[in-house]
C-alpha positions in Angstrom: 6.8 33.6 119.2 3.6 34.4 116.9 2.3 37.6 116.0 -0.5 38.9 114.8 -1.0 40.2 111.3 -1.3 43.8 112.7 2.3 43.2 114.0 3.4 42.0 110.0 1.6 44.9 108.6 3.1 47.5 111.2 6.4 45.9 111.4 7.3 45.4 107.3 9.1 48.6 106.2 10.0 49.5 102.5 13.2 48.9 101.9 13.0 45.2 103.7 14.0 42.0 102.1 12.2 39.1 101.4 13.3 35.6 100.4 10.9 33.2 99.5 12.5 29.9 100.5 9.5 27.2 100.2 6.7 27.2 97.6 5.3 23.6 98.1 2.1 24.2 95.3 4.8 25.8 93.1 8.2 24.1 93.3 9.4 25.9 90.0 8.5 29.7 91.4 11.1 31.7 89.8 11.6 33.7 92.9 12.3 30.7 95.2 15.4 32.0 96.8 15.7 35.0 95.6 16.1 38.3 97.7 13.3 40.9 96.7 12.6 44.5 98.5 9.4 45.3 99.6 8.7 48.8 97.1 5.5 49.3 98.3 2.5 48.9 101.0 -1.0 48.6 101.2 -3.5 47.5 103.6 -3.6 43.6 102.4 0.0 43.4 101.5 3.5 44.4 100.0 4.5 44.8 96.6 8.3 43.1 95.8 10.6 43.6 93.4 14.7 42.5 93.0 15.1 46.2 92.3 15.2 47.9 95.5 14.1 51.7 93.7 11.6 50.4 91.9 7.9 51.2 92.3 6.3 48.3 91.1 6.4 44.5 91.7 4.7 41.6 92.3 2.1 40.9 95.2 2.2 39.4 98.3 -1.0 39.3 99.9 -2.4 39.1 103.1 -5.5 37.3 102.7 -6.8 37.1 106.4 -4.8 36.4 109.8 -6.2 33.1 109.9 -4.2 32.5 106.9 -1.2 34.2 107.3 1.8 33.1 109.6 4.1 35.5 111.3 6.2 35.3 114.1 9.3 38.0 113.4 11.5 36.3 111.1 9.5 34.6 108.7 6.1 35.1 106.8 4.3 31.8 105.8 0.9 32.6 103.5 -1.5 29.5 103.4 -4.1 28.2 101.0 -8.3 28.0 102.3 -8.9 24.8 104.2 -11.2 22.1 102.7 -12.9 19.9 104.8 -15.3 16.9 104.2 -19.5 18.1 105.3 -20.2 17.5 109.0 -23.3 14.9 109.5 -25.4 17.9 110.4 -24.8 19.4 107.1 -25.4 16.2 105.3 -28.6 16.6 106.9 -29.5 19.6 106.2 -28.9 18.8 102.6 -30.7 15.7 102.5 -33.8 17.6 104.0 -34.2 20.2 101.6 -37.4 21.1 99.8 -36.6 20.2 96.5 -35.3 16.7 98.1 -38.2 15.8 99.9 -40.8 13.1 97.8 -43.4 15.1 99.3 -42.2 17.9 96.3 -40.9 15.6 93.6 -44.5 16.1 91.7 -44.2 19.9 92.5 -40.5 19.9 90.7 -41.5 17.6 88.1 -44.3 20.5 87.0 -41.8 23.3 87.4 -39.0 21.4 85.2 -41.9 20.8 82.8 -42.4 24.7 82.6 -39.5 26.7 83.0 -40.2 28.1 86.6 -38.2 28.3 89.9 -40.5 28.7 92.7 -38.4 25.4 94.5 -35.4 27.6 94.1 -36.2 30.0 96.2 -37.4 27.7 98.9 -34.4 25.5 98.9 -32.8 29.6 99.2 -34.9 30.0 101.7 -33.9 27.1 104.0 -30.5 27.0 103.8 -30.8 30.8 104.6 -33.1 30.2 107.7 -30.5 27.6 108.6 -27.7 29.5 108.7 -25.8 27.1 105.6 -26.4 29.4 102.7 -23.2 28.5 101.7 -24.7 24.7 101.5 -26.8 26.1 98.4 -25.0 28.8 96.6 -21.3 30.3 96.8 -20.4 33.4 98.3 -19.1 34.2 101.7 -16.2 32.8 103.4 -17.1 28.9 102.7 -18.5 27.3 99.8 -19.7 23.6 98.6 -17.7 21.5 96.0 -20.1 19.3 95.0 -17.7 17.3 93.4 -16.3 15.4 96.2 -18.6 16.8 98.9 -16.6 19.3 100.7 -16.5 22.6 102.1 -13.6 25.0 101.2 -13.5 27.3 104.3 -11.4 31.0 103.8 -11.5 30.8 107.9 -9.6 27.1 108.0 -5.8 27.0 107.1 -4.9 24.4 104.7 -1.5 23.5 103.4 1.5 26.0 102.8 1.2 27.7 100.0 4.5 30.7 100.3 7.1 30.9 103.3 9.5 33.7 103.0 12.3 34.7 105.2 12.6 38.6 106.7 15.5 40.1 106.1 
């Protein structure tokens, strides 16, 4: 049965061990099954440590419910989803005011001296649009222009901890 992160947060006590028993980013992880005591709590996660009196450890953090897994016995933690652009965001893109011909004499003069009034309107309509994140990072979801996709802190992409409650 799933439960929420409330439930994780409310539910983990000091004193409780945790085994980290898969770590597919980091198959080395020098705690991969090895039993560590929660030694502290915060609001956005636990602090471990093999010593079960100490104060200090290392971090487990809750980054958001959507990326955190819980259902009573076992904690997985996941990385931000990446997804490829939807067609209406390749859209958006491909209508923006510093791509339309219409402009390329307009960014030709401002690349010739040193001005960015077509920054602030290519701001401005990714802002009216509600894809800010199309233009500059920040938020919860951000362009790689790279390879064209969006890296989303609201989509769960692949495992990155699972630990067992003991």
């Amino acid at each position: 049965m799933n439960k929420t992160l409330a439930d994780l947060k409310r539910d983990l006590q000091i004193g409780d061990s945790l085994t980290l028993i898969e770590a597919p980013t980091m198959p080395n992880h020098k705690y991969l099954n090895l039993k560590r005591y929660i030694v502290r709590k915060q609001g956005n996660g636990v602090y471990l440590n093999i010593d079960k009196e100490a104060k200090t450890g290392s971090f487990l953090e809750f980054i958001n419910a959507k990326l955190t897994a819980y259902d009573g016995k076992t904690i997985e933690t996941y990385r931000h989803g990446v997804r490829p652009i939807t067609e209406d965001e390749a859209r958006i893109m491909a209508n923006a005011p510093t791509r339309r011909p219409e402009n390329a004499e307009k960014i030709k003069l401002e690349i010739m001296s040193d001005t960015n009034g077509s920054w602030y309107l290519d701001k401005k309509y990714y802002s009216e649009l509600g894809c800010s994140y199309l233009f500059e990072s920040g938020g919860t979801r951000h362009f790689n222009y790279h390879d064209k996709t969006i890296t989303d802190q609201q989509l769960k992409g692949e495992l990155e901890l699972k630990y067992l409650i003991k």
